[in-house]
C-alpha positions in Angstrom: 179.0 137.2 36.8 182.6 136.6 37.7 183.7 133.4 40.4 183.6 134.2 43.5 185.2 132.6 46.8 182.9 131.6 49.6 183.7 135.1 51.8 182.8 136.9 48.9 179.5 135.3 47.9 178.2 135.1 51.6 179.3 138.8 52.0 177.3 139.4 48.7 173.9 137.8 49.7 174.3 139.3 53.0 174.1 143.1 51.2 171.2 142.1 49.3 169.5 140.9 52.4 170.4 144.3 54.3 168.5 145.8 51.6 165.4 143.6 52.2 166.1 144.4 56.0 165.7 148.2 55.5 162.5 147.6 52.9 160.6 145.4 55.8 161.4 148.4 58.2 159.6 151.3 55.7 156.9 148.3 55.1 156.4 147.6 58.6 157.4 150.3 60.8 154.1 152.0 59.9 152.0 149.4 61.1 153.7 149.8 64.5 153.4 153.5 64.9 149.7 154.0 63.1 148.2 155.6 67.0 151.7 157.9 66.9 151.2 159.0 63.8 147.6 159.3 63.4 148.3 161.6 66.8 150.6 164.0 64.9 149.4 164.1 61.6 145.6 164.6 62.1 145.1 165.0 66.2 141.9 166.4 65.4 139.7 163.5 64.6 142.2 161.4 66.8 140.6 163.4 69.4 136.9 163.1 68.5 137.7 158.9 66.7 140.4 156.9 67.5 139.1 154.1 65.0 138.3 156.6 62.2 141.6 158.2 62.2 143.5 154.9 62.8 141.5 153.6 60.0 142.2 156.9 57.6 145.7 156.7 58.9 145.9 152.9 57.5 146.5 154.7 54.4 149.8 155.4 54.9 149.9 151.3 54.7 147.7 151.6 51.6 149.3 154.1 49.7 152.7 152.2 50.2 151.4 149.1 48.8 150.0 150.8 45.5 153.3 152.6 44.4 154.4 148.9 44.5 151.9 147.7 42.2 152.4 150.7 40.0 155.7 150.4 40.2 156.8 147.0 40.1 156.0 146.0 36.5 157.2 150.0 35.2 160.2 149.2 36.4 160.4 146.0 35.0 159.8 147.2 31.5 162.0 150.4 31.6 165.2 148.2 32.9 164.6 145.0 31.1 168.1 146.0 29.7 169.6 147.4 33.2 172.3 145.1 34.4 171.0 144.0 37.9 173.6 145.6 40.0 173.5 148.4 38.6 169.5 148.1 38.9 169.6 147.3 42.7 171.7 150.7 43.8 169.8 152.7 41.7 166.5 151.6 43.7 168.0 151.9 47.1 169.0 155.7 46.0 165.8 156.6 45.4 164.9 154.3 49.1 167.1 156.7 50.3 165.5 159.6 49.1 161.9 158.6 49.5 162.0 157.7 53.3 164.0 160.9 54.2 161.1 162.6 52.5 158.5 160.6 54.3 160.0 161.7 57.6 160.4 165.1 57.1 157.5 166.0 55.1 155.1 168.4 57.3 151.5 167.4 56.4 149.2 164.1 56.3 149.1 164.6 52.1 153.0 165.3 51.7 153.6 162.4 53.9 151.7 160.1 51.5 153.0 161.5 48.5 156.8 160.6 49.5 155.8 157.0 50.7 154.0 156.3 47.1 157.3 157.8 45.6 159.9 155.4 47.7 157.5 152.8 47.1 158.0 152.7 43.3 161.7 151.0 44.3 160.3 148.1 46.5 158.7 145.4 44.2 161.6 145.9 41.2 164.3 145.5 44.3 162.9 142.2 45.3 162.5 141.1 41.9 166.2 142.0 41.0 167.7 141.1 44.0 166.0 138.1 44.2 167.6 137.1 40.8 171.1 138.4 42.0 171.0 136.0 44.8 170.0 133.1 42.7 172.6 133.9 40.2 174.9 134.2 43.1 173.9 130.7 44.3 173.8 128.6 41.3 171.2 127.0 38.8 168.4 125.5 40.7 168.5 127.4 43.9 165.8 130.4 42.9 163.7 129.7 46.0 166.8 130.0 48.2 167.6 133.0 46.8 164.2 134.6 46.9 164.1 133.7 50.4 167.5 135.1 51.5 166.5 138.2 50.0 163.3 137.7 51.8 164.5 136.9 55.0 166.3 140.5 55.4 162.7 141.5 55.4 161.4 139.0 57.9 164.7 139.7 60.1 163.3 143.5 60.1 160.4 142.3 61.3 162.4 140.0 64.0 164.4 142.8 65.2 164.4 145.7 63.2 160.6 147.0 63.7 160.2 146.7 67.4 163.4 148.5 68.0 162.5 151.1 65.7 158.9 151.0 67.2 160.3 151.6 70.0 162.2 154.5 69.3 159.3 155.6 67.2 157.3 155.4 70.6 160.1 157.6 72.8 161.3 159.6 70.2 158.4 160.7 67.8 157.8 158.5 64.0 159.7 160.9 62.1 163.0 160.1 64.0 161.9 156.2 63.9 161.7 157.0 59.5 165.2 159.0 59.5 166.6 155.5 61.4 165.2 153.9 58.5 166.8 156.0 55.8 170.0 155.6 57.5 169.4 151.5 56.8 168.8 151.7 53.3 172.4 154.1 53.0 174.3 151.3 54.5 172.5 148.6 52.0 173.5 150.9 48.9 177.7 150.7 50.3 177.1 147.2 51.3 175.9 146.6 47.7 178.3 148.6 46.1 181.4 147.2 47.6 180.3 143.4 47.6 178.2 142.4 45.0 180.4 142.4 41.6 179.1 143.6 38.6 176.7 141.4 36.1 175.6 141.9 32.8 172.1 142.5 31.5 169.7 139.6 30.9 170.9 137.7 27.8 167.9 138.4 25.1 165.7 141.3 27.9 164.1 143.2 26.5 160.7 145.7 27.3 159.0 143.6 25.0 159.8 140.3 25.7 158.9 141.4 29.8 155.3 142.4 28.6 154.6 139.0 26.6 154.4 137.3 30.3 150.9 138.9 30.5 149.9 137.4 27.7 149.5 134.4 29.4 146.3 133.7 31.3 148.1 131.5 34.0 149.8 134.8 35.4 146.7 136.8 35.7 145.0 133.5 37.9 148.0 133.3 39.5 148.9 136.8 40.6 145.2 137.1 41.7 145.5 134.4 44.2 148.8 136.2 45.4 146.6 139.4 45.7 143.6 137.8 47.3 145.5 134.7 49.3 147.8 136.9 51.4 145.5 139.9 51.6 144.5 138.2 54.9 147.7 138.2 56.1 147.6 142.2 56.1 144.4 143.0 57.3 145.7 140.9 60.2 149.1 142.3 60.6 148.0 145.9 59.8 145.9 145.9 62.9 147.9 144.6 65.7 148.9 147.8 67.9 145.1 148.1 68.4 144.4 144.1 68.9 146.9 144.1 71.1 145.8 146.6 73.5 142.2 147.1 72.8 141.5 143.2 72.5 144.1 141.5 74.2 144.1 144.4 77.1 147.7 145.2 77.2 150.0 148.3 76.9 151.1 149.8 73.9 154.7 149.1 75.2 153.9 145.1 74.2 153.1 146.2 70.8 156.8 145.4 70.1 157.5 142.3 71.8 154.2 141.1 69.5 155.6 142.3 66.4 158.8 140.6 67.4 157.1 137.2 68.1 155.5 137.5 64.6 159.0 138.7 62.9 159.8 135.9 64.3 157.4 133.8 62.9 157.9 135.0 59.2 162.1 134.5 59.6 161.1 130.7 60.3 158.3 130.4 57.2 160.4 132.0 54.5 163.4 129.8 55.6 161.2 126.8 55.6 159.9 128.1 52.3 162.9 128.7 50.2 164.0 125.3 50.9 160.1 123.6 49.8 159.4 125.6 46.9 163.0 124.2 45.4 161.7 120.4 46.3 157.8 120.2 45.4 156.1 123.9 44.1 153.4 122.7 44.2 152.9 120.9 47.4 154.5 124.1 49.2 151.9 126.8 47.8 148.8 123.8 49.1 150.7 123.9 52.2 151.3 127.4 52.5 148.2 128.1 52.3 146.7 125.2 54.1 148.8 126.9 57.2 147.9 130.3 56.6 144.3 129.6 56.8 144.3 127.6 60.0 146.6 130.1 61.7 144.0 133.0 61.3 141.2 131.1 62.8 143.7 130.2 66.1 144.4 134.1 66.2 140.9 135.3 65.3 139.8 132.9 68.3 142.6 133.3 70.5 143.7 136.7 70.2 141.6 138.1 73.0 143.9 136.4 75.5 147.6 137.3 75.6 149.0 134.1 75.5 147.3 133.5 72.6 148.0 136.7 71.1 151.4 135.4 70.9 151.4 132.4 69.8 149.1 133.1 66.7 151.2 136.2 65.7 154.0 133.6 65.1 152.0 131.0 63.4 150.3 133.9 61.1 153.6 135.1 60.3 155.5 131.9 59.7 152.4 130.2 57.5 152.0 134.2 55.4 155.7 133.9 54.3 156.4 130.5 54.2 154.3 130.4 50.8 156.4 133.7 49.1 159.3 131.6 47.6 156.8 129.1 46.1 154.2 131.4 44.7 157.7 134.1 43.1 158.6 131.1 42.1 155.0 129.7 40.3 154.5 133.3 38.8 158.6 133.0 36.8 157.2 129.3 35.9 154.1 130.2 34.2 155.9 133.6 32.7 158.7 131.9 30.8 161.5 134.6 29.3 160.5 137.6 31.7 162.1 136.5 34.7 162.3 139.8 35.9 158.3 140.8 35.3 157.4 137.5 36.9 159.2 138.4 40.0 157.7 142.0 39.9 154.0 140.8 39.6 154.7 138.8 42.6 155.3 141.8 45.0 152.6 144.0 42.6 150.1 141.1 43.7 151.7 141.2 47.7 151.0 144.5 47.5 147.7 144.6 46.1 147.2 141.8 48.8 148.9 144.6 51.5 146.3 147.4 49.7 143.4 145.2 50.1 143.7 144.2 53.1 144.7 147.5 55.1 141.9 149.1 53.4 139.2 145.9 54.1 140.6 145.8 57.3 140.0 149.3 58.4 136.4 149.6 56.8 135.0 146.8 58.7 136.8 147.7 62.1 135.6 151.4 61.1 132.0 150.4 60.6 132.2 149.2 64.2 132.3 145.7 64.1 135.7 145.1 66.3 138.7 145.1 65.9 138.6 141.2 65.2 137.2 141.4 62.3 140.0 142.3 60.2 141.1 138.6 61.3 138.0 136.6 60.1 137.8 139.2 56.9 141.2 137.6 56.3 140.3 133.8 56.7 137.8 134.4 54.1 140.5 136.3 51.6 142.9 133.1 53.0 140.0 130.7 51.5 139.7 132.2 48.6 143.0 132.8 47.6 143.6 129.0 48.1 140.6 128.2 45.6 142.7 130.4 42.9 145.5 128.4 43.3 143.6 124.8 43.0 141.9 126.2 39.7 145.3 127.2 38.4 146.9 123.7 39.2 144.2 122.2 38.1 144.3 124.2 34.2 147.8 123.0 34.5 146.7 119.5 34.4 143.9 120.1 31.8 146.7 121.3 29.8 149.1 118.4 30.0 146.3 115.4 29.2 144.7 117.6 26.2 148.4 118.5 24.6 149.0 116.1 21.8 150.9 113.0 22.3 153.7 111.9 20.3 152.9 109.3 17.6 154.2 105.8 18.2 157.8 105.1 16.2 156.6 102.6 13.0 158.7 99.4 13.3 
């Protein structure tokens, strides 16, 4: 990648981050607008079940977050020898594509269909990105990277979603998805014209990206991505109807509370980038530590508004203030695919976003509150952080049992 002057770099990490902006809107946006569009696309059993088709409309969440997972690692493979540039536009195409289709396709099964499809873009863009911006950055800054990358997505969830909630609410969800696709058109020309062109990885190759899973250490890892934050989502999925069939308020304070937790998550990955660089380790205990203590303040809180607010931000800050670290622990323990290790971290976000839409909406749709998505997500928190001490802790089996070095003879 060629030198670049301090205009040009910023200018370049800023376009990758509009990208991450635009893929935290399609992400998010949803979980905003589930009552609208369970309204249009089924108003039939919205009529005789607001939970059931809430819950059925979750999907849209769901369906999303497994065209990641499939996606993700296929990507990885096919492009090992893609230079990442080149790699990042083509993805935000397809963005393009896929969210215009979302927001214009007529029925409930069409409009799942196009989500799955844009969806195959999001964990590879975040994986090559990601890289981009480290590159960008220098040696020794991948957390920072990650989290600039990152923090486009948090930023969306800052400002972006409520606005286009918002707009979603006056205007219909379709007009709210065409805003979106607008986003991701500006991210391809802000990409295009600013980040200059790289090479492929030295030695990628399709093969050399599969032999990460090879290595028992990414499974155990990736599961405690996929279990760990899965409480996160059941949490964040649900919070239109917390917020006004809990907490008791309007639907037109669904935004301010997705603001407050957007909020919340530009604060954690910030914090993040800068601790997974320092101590790994001590940031994913942390993380998690955080993340597990915030749910129980929301799950015991949320019932009042002020504390409706003030656990959105501390869920959101603790859930992304561990991404940098645990990206960053799946490329450690995956040595030579850089690129896979990235992509199974947002497969494993995304199984985490699948499992805990889908959790989420069973338990709230077999009628035990709305609530319970939150305490079915402290105990996906806990279990998540058990993965992640048993991985540490085969890491440190490891080092004492390797063989030592025999003493020089004199």
């Amino acid at each position: 990648m060629e030198t670049l002057t301090a205009g040009r770099r910023w200018a370049a990490l800023i376009a990758l981050s509009m990208g991450g902006f635009a893929l935290g809107l399609t992400e998010f946006v949803a979980m905003g607008l589930l009552p609208e569009m369970a309204r249009d696309l089924m108003p039939e059993s919205y009529a005789a079940s607001i939970p059931d088709a809430l819950a059925r409309t979750g999907w849209m969440i769901t369906i999303y977050a497994l065209g990641v997972v499939a996606g993700a690692p296929t990507i990885a493979v096919l492009s090992a020898r893609v230079p990442r540039r080149r790699l990042v536009l083509t993805l935000l195409g397809l963005f393009v594509i896929g969210t215009t289709a979302s927001a214009l396709a007529p029925t409930f099964e069409l409009v799942l269909t196009a989500r799955f499809v844009a969806a195959l873009a999001h964990g590879a863009y975040f994986g090559a990105a990601g890289i981009l911006a480290a590159n960008i950055l220098g040696p020794g800054n991948h957390g920072k990277g990650v989290s600039i990358v990152i923090g486009g997505l948090t930023a969306a969830n800052l400002i972006g979603v409520p606005l286009i909630t918002v707009l979603g609410q006056a205007e219909g969800w379709r007009a709210a998805y065409l805003a979106v696709a607008a986003v991701f058109a500006l991210s391809l020309i802000a990409v295009l014209v600013t980040v200059p062109p790289s090479e492929a990885s030295p030695g990628g190759s399709p093969r050399a990206e599969l032999q990460a899973f090879r290595s028992p250490q990414v499974w155990l890892v990736a599961a405690a991505v996929a279990v760990g934050t899965a409480g996160f989502f059941a949490m964040n999925t649900y919070v239109a109807p917390i917020t006004t069939h809990v907490a008791g308020l309007s639907e037109s304070t669904v935004p301010w509370v997705l603001a407050v937790m957007g909020l919340g998550m530009t604060v954690g990955i910030a914090a993040g980038g800068v601790a997974a660089d320092r101590d790994l380790r001590r940031a994913i205990l942390i993380g998690f530590g955080g993340l597990l203590a915030s749910a129980v303040f929301f799950g015991l809180s949320a019932a009042h508004p002020a504390g409706l607010f003030v656990g959105a931000f501390l869920v959101g800050a603790a859930a992304l203030f561990i991404v940098p670290a645990l990206q960053a622990r799946l490329i450690s323990v995956a040595p030579g695919a850089q690129l896979m290790g990235a992509a199974v971290n947002q497969s494993s976000l995304n199984i985490a976003n699948a499992i805990g839409a889908a959790l989420g909406g069973a338990v709230i749709a077999a009628g035990w509150g709305y609530l319970s998505s939150v305490w079915l997500g402290v105990g996906l928190t806990i279990t998540g952080f058990l993965l992640s001490l048993l991985s540490f802790r085969l890491d440190s089996r490891r080092q004492v049992t390797a063989p030592q070095p025999e003493p020089a003879t004199v």
